[in-house]
C-alpha positions in Angstrom: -78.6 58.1 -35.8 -80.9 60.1 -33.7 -81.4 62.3 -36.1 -82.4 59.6 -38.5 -85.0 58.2 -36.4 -87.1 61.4 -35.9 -86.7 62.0 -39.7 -88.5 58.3 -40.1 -90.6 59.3 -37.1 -91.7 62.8 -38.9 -92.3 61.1 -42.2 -94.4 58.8 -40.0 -96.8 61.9 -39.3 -96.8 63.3 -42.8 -97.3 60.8 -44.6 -100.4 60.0 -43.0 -101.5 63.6 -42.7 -101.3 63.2 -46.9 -101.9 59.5 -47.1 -99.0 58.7 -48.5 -97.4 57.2 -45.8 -96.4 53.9 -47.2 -94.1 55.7 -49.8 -92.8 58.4 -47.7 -91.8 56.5 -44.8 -90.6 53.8 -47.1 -88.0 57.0 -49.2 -86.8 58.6 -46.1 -86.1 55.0 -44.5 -83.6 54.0 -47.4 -82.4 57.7 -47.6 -81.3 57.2 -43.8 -80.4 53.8 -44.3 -77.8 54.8 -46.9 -76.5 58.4 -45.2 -75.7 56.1 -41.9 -73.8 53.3 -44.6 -71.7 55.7 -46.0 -70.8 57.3 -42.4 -69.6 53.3 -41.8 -67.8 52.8 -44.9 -66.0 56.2 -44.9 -64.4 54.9 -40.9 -64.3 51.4 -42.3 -62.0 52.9 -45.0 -59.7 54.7 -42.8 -59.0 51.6 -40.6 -58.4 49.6 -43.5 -55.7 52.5 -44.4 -54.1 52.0 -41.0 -55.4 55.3 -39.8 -56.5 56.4 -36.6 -60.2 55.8 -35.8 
């Protein structure tokens, strides 16, 4: 998750270095968003099979 909030934090700085900040910050937010989701959903799957977390 770390990782995730520097990559938000670094589109921060490009985008405004190429004023597109708004959209690039806004892309690499739902690309984290959904890389930390399916991290959750694959665990959520194994303890709905019983498995050990």
């Amino acid at each position: 998750m770390l990782y995730g909030i520097l990559a938000i934090l670094a589109s921060v700085v490009i985008g405004l270095l190429l004023h597109i900040a708004v959209l690039l910050v806004t892309t690499v937010t739902l690309f984290v968003a959904s890389v930390i989701a399916a991290k959750f959903r694959k665990v959520f799957t194994k303890m709905e099979a019983g498995k050990k977390v």
